[in-house]
C-alpha positions in Angstrom: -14.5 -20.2 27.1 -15.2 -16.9 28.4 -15.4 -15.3 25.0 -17.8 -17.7 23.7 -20.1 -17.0 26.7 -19.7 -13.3 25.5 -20.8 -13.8 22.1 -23.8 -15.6 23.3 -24.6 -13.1 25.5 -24.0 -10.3 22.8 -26.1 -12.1 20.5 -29.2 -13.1 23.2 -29.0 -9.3 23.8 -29.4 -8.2 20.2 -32.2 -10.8 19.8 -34.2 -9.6 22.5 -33.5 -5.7 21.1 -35.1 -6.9 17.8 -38.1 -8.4 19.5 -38.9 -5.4 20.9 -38.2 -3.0 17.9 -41.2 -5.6 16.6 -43.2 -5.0 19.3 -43.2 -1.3 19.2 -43.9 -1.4 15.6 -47.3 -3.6 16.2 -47.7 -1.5 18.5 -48.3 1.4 16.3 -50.6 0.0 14.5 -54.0 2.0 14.5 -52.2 5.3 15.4 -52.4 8.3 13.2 -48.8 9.1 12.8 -48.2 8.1 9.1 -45.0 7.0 7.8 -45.4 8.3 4.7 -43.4 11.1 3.4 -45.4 14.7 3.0 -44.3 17.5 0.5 -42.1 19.3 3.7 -40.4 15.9 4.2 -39.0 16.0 0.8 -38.7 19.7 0.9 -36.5 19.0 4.0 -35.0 16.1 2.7 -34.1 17.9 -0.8 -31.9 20.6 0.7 -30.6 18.0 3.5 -29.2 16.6 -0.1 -27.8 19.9 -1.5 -26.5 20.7 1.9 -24.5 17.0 2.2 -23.5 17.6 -1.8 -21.9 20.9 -0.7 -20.6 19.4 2.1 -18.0 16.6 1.1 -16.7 19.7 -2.0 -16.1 21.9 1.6 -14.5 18.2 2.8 -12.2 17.7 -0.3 -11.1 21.1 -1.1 -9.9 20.7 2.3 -8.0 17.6 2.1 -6.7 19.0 -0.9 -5.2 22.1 1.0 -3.8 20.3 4.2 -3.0 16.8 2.8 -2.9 17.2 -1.4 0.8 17.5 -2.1 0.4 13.5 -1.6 4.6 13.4 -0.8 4.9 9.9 -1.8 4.1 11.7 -5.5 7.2 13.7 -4.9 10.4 11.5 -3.5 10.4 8.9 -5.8 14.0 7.4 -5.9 14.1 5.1 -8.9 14.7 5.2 -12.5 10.7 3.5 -13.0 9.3 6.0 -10.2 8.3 8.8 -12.2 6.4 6.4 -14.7 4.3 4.9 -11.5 3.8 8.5 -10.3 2.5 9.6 -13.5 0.1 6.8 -13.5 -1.3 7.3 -10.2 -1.6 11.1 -10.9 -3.7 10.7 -14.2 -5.6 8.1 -12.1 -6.6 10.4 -9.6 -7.3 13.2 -11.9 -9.8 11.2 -13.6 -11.5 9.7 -10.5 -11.3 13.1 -9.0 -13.4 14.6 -12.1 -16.2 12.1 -12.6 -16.7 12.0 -8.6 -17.3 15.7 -9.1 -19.7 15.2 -11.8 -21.8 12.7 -10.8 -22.0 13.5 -7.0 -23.2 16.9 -8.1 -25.8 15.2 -10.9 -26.6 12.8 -7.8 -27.9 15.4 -5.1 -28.7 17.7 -7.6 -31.4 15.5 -9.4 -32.5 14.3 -5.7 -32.9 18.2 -4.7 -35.0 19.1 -8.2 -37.1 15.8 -8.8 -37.9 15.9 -5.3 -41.4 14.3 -4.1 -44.7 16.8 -4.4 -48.4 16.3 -4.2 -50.0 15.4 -7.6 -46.8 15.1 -9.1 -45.9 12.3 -11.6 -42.6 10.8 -11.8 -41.8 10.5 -16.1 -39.5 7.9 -16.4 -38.5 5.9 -19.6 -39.0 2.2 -19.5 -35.9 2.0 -22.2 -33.6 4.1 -23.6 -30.9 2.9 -26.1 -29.2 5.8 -26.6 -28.5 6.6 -22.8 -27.5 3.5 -22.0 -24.9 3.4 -24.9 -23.8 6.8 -23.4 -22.9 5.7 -20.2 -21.7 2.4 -21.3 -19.2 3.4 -23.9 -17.6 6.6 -21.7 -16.6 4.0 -19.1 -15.7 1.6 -21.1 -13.2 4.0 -22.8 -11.8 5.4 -19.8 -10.7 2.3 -18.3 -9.6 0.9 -21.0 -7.4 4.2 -21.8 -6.2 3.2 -18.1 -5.8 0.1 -18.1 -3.8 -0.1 -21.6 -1.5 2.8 -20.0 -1.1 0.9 -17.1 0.2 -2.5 -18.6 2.7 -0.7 -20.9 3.8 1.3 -17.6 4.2 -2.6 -15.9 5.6 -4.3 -18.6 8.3 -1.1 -18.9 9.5 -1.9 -15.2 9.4 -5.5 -15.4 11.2 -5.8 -18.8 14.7 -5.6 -17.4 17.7 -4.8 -19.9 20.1 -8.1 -19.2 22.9 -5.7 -21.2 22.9 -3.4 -18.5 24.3 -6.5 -16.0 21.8 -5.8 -12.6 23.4 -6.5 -9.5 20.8 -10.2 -8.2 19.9 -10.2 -5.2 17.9 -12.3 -3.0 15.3 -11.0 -0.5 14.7 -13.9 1.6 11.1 -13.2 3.9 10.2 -15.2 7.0 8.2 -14.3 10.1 9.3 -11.3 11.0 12.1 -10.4 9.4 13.9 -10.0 6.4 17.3 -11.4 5.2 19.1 -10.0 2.0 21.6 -12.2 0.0 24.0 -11.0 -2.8 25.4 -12.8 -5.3 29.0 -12.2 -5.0 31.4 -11.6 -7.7 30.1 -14.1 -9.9 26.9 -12.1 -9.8 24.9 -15.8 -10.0 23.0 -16.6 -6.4 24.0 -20.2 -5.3 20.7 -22.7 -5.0 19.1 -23.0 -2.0 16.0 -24.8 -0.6 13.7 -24.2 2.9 14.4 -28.6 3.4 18.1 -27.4 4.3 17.5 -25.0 6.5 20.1 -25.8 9.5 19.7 -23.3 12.5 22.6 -25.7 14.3 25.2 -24.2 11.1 23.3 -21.2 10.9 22.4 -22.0 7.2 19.1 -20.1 7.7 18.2 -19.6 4.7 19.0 -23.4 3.1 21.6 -22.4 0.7 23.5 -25.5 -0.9 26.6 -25.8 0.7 28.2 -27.7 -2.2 26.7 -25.4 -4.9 30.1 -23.6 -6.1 28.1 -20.2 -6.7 26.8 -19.8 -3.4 30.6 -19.7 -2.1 31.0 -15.6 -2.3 27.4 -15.3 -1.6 26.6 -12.8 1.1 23.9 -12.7 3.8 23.1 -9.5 5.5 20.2 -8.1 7.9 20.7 -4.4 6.5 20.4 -4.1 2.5 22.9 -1.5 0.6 22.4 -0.3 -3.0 24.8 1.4 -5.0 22.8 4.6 -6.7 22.6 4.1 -10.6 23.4 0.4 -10.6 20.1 -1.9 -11.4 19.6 -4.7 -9.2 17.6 -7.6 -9.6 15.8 -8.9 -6.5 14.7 -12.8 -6.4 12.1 -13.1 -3.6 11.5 -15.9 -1.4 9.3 -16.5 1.9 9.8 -19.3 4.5 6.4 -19.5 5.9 3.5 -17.6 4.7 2.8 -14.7 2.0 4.6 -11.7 2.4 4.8 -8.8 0.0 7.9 -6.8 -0.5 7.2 -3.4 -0.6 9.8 -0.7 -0.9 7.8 2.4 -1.4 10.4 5.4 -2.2 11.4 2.9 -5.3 8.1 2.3 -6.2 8.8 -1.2 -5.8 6.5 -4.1 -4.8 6.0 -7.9 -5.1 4.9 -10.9 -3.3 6.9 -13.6 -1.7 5.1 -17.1 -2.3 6.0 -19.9 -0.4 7.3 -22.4 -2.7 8.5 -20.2 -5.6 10.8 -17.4 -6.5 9.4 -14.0 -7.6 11.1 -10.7 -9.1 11.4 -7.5 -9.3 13.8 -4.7 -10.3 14.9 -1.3 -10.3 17.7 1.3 -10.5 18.0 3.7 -7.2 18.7 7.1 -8.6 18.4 8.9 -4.5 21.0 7.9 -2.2 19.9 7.7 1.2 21.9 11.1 2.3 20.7 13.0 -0.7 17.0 12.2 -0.2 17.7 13.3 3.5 18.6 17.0 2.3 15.5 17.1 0.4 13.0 19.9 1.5 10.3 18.1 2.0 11.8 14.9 3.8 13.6 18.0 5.8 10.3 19.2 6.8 8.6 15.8 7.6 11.4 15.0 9.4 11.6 18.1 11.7 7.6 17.2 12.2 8.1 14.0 13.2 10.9 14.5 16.0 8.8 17.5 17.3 6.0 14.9 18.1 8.2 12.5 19.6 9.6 14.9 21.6 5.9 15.4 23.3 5.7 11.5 23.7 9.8 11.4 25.1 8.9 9.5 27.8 6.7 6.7 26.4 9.5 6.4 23.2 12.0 6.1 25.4 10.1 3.3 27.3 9.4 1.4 24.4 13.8 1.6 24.0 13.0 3.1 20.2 15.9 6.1 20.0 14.2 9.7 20.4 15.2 11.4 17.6 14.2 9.9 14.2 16.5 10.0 10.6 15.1 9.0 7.7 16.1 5.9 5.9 14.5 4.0 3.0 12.9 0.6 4.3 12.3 -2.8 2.8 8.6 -3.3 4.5 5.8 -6.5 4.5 2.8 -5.9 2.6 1.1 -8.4 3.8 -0.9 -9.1 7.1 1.4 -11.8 7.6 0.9 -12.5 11.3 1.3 -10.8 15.0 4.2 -8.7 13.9 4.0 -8.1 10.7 3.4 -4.2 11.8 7.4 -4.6 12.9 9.0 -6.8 9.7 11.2 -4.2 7.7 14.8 -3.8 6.9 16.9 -1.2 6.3 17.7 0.1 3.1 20.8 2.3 2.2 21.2 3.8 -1.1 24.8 4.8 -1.2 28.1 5.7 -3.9 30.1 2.5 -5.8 33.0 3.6 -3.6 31.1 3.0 -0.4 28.9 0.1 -1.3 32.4 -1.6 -2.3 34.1 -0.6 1.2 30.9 -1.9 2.8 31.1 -5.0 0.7 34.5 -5.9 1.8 33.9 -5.8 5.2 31.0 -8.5 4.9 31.8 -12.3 5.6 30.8 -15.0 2.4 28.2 -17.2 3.1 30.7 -20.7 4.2 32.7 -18.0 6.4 29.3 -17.3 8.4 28.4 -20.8 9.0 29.0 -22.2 12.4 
């Protein structure tokens, strides 16, 4: 209740502000101010343009130099990565040069054609052949885009059944994730949200009596072996989420109600991409500000020093906490993704 009474007052405010911006107008009326521009108004007004256009060049060479080497363009750790990477670099490139053009054209035309006393705008009513220029360039460009761009997709989603992927499920629900491999048999054993039993612990409602779900595995913390390609079949419980895993250039949306998948081939394990010079660097920035904010980090019970690890993240606004939905990711050697394996319970052995 008290909020509505604050909107209503918020709005009776903004009302009455508008009735009097009217009043002052009417007001006006009869004076000799005139609110029509005069040659120094566009005079000003011209070089206020020139002066803005030279101001966001100043603003991007500058974001270029401090924030430009875009790291996300630099650690990718899967086998598709570089072909996403290369995408998104040509993208830029080409948004980066026609923003350049046309801003200048923009404030530069605004600056030249400016307003002047007995001067006559020439305009054409029509012109064919400009219009076909600046039709078919577009049209070109984004095509050449988009065409790249779909081979580039249907090159990561094509997966090679010959090379055997490791399936696994990524099971989403508000907030957290759950990861489920498909054991030995490498086939995930069905499941449904109608038999979910929290009283068994059968969270994520796999069929007990489905004989492929007996070496399945459920685990809160997903491990990869590097060069192995995994399939991952992607459910949600509740709402949309999106599962994003950024380093692998990886992303897809959980529906409610049907399976969804993506897949890839870590080529970075987690220790490797840890030695890297720029994850070195970011890293040694990062602990150097939490170190300035100890005590409210320690507060919050987060540890103080951070080590980076790959994450499985939400996409997706998906509610209050989606800011906090993510799982770890491990990228790791056959030997020790095996050793870890072993020590993981089947899905019957973790039923209550």
């Amino acid at each position: 209740m008290t909020a509505l009474f604050t909107i209503i007052i918020v709005l009776f405010v903004a009302v009455a502000l508008w009735q009097m911006v009217k009043i002052f107008d009417l007001a006006q009326v009869g004076t000799t101010d005139s609110q029509i521009a005069d040659d120094q108004d566009n005079k000003i007004n011209g070089y206020l343009m020139m002066g803005f256009l030279v101001f966001i060049y100043v603003m991007t060479i500058l974001c270029f130099w401090f924030i430009g080497d875009l790291p996300l363009l630099s650690n990718a750790a899967s086998e598709h990565g570089s072909e996403v990477d290369n995408l998104m670099v040509i993208s830029m490139v080409v948004i980066f040069i026609v923003q350049t053009i046309t801003q200048f054209l923009l404030h530069y035309f605004a600056f030249k054609y400016k307003g002047e006393k007995g001067k006559k705008a020439f305009f054409y009513a029509d012109n064919n052949t400009l219009e076909f220029i600046w039709t078919i360039i577009p049209v070109i460009v984004l095509a050449g885009l988009i065409i790249y761009g779909l081979f580039t997709w249907n090159d990561i989603m094509n997966i090679d059944e010959d090379e055997d992927p490791m399936v696994i499920e990524l099971y989403a629900q508000q907030f957290n994730w759950k990861a489920r491999y498909s054991g030995e048999d490498n086939v995930l054993g069905k499941a449904n949200v109608r038999l979910i039993d929290i009283d068994r612990s059968n969270i994520l409602g796999v069929d007990e009596e489905d004989p492929n779900a007996v070496d399945d595995v459920i685990v809160t913390e997903l491990h990869l072996p590097v060069g192995k390609p995994v399939v991952f079949k992607m459910r949600s419980q509740d709402v949309l989420h999106s599962a994003y895993m950024p380093h692998f250039r990886a992303q897809m949306n959980c529906v409610p109600g049907m399976v969804t998948q993506f897949g890839f081939t870590p080529t970075v394990t987690t220790s490797e991409m840890r030695e890297t010079p720029e994850m070195v660097d970011k890293v040694k920035g990062i602990n150097e500000l939490r170190r300035e904010r100890a005590a409210a980090i320690e507060e919050s019970g987060q540890d103080l020093i951070y080590e980076f690890d790959y994450l499985l993240l939400c996409n997706k606004i998906c509610g209050t906490s989606h800011y906090n939905m993510q799982m770890k990711i491990i990228v790791e050697t056959q030997e020790e993704f095996d050793a870890w394996m072993k020590e993981q319970k089947t899905f019957p052995n973790s039923l209550n």
